[in-house]
C-alpha positions in Angstrom: -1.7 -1.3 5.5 -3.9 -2.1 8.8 -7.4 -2.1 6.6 -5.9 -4.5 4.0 -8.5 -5.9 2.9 -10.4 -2.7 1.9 -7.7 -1.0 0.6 -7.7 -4.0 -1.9 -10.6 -3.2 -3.4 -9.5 0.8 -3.3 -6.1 0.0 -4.8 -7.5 -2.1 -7.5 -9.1 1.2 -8.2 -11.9 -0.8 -9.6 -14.1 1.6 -7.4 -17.3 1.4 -10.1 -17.4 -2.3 -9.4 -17.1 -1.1 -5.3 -20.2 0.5 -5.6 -22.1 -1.6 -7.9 -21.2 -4.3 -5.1 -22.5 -2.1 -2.4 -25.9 -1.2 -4.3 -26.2 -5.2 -4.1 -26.0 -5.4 -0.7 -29.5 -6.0 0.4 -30.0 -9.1 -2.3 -26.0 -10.5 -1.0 -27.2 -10.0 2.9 -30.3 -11.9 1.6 -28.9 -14.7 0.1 -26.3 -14.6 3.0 -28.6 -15.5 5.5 -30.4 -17.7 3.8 -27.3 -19.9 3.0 -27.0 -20.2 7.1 -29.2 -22.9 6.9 -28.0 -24.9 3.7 -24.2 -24.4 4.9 -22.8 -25.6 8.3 -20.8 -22.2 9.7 -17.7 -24.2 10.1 -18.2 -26.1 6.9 -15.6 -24.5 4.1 -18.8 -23.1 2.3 -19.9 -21.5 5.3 -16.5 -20.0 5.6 -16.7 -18.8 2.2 -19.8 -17.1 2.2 -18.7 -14.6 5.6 -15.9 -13.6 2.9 -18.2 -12.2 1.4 -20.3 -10.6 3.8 -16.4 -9.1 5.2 -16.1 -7.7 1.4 -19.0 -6.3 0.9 -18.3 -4.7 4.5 -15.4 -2.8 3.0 -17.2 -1.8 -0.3 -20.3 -0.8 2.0 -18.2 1.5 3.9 -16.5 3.1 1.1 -19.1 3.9 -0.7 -20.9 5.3 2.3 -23.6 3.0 3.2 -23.6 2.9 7.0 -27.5 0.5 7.1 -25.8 -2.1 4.9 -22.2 -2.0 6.7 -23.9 -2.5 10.0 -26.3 -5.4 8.9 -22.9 -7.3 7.4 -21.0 -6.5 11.1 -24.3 -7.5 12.8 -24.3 -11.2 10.2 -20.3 -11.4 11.3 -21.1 -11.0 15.0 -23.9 -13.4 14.9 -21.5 -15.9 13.1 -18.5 -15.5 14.8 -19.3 -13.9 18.4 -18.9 -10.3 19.3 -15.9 -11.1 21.4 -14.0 -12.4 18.4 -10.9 -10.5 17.9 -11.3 -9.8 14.2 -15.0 -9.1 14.3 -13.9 -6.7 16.8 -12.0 -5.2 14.5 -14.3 -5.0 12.0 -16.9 -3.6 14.8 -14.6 -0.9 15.3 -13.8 0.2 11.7 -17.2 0.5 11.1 -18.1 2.2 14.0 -14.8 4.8 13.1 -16.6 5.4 9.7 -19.8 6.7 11.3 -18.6 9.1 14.4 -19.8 12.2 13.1 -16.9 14.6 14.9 -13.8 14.1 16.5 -14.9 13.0 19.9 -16.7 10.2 18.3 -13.7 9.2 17.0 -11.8 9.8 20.8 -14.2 7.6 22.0 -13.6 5.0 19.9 -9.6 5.3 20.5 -10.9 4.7 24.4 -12.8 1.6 23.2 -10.0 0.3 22.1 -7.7 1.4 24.8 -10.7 -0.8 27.3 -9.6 -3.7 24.7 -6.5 -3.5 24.8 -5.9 -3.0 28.8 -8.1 -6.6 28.9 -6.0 -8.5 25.6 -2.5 -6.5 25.0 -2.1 -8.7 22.1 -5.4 -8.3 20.3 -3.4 -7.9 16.9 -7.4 -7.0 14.7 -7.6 -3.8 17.9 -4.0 -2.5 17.9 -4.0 -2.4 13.7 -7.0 -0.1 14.2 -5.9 2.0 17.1 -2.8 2.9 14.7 -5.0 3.6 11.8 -6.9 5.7 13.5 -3.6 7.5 15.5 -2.9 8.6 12.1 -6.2 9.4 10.8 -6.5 12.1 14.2 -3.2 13.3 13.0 -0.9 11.8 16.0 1.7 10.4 14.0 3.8 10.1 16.7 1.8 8.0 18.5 1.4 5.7 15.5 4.5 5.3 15.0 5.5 4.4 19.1 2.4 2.2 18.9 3.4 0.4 15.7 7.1 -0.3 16.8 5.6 -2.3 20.2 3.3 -3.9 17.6 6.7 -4.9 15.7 8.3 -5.9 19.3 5.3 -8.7 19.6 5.1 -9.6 16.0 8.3 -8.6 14.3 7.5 -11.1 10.7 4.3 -8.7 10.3 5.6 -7.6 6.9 2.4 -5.2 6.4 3.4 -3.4 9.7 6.8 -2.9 8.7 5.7 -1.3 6.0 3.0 1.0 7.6 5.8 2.0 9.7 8.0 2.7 6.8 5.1 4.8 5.6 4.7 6.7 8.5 8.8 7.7 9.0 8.4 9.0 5.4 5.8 10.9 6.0 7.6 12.9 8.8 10.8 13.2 6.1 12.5 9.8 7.8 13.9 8.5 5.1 17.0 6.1 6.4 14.7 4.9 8.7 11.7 4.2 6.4 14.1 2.2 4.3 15.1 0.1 6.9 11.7 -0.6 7.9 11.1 -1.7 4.1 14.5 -3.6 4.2 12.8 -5.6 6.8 9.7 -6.2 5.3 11.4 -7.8 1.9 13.7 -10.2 4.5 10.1 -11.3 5.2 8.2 -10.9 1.6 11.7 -10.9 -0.9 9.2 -11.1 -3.8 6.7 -8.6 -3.0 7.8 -6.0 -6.3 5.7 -3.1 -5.1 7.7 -3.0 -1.5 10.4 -2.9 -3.9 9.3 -0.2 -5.7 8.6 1.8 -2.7 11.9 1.2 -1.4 13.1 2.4 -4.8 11.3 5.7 -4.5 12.2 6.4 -0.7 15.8 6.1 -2.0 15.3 8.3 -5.2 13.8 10.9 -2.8 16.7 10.6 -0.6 19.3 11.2 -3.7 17.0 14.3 -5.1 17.6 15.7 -1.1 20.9 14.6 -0.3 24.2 17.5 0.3 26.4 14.8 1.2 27.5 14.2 -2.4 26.1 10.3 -1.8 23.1 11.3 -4.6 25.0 8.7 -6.9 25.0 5.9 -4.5 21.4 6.1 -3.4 20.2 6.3 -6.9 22.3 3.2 -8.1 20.3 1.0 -5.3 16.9 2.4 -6.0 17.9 1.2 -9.6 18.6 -2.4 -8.5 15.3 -1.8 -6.1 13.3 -0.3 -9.3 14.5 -3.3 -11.6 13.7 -6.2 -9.1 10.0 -4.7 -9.4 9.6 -5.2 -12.3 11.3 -8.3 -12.6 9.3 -9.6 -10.7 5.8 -7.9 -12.0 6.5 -7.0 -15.7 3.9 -4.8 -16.5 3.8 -3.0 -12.9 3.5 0.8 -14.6 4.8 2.5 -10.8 7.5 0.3 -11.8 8.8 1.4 -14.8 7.7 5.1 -13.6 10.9 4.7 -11.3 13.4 3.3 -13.4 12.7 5.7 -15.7 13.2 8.5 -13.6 16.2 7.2 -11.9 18.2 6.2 -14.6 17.4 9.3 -16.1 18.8 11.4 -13.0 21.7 8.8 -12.7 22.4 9.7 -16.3 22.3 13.4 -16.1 25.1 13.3 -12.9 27.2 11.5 -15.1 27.5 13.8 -17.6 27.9 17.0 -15.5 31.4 17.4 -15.2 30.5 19.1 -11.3 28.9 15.2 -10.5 31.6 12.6 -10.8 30.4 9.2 -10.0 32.3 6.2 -7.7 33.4 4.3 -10.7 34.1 0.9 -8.1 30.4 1.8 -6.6 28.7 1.3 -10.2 30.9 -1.4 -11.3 30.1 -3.4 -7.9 26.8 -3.0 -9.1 27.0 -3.5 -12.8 25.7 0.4 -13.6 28.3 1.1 -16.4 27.4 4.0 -18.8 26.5 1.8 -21.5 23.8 -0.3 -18.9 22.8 3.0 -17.6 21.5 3.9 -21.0 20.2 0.6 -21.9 18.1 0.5 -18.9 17.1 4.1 -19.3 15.8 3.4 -23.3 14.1 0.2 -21.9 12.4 1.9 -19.3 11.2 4.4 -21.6 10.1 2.0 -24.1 8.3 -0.4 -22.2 6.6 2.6 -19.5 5.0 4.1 -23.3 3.9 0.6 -24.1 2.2 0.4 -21.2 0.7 3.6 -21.2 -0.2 3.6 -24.8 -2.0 -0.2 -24.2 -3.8 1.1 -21.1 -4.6 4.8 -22.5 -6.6 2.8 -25.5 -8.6 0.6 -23.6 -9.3 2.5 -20.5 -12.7 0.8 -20.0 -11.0 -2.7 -19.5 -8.3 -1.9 -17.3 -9.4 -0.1 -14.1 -6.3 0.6 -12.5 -5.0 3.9 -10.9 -5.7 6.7 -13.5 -3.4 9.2 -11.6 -0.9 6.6 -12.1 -1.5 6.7 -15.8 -1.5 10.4 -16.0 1.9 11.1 -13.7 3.5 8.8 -16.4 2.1 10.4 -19.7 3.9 13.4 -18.2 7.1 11.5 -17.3 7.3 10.7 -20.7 6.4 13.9 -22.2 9.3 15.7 -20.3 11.6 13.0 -21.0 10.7 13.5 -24.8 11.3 17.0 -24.7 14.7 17.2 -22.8 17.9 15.7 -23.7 18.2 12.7 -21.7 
């Protein structure tokens, strides 16, 4: 969440094209510079071309080359001023990825701890003081840090979710739904926060004693199928419908699970959608897998995605559901 722009490139999983990008750097820088002087910095050109230089930051630092990574931050700098909020940012990621031990990385937390007793609201500083909370395993911290983040800026969708991330991580799973509740009042079409929210509640069903297993797996079903309505080949998708109408199915059946007949019907989760939506899931997840399994050098999407639902569908082949 608070390194968007690289984890772009990371969750496209396109990471071949990552590092072909980053063994270009040298030629990109290059050409970079010498476009200063056909391009006015505040002409839209201009503005273009340091999107570049920020991208092939990212793909620098991921795959590893620190000389490169700090020639693009030093072209930013020069651009935009050191004292720039984002290109302090930026400064500070890269300076994260080359401490060497974990009082490089302290000192870096007290850089930004200077920044942010002189600006309290330098959004591009507190995003990276939370990232790297969590990366020193201080989750707690994060998490205080983020919620005062949410107090200044509470339509910051991609916080809300970091949040949501974090409660889930320490097995708060009512509260990382409501943080993801949130975010979709701000981004109501955004089909992977939908999904998310889907699995946090599926989770929740698989843990739950209170008998209220039925219930949370009807929502992440509606969550689930928004998803995909709204992103119809989104494999993670169809990975949790599948799953959840699967589980929902099985309750059914067991005499010891009775289900809240008004709950489904409120929702429209009779027996006979259940199972529609279950075959459909089913179907269209092996289309999916079957299209992407046979031209895996086209799509470069997330493999262990790919493989977690080859499985799904071999177990679901095999049992009785």
């Amino acid at each position: 969440m608070l390194t968007a722009p690289e984890l772009h490139v990371a969750n496209g999983s396109n990471l071949i094209a990552t590092f072909h990008l980053a063994q270009k750097a040298p030629l990109i820088l290059q050409r970079q510079s010498s476009s200063e002087e056909t391009f006015a910095p505040s002409s839209p050109q201009g503005k273009d071309n340091h999107g570049v230089v920020e991208q092939l930051l990212f793909s620098c630092l991921q795959s590893g080359d620190d000389k490169s990574a700090l020639l693009c931050t030093e072209q930013l700098a020069a651009r935009f001023g050191v004292t720039d909020e984002r290109i302090a940012g930026l400064t500070g990621m890269y300076e994260e990825a080359v401490a060497e031990s974990q009082s490089g990385l302290e000192e870096c937390l007290q850089r930004y701890d200077l920044a942010l007793s002189e600006n309290p609201v330098n959004l591009p500083i507190l995003k990276r003081r939370i990232a790297l909370l969590r990366s020193l395993s201080r989750p707690a911290d994060a998490i205080s840090s983020l919620i005062k983040l949410l107090d200044a800026v509470p339509t910051d969708a991609e916080a809300w979710c970091e949040l949501a991330d974090l409660y889930h991580s320490q097995g708060m799973s009512s509260q990382a739904a409501f943080c993801l509740e949130e975010a979709l009042l701000i981004v109501p079409n955004s089909w992977n926060i939908h999904a998310f929210l889907g699995e946090i509640l599926y989770s929740s069903a698989c843990a739950s004693e209170t008998g209220d297993s039925s219930q949370l797996l009807e929502v992440s079903i509606h969550h689930f199928s928004r998803s995909i309505e709204l992103c119809t080949d989104y494999l993670r998708g169809f990975y949790g419908l599948a799953l959840a109408t699967s589980l929902l199915g099985r309750n059914r059946r067991l005499k010891d699970h009775p289900y809240d007949q008004s709950s489904a019907q409120a929702r429209g989760l009779t027996n006979r959608l259940l199972d529609e939506l279950t075959l459909f899931a089913r179907n269209r997840l092996d289309e999916i897998v079957t299209s992407r399994s046979s031209d895996h050098h086209a799509w470069k999407g997330n493999q262990g995605e790919l493989i977690a639902a080859k499985e799904l569908l071999r177990r679901l082949e095999s049992s009785s559901l």
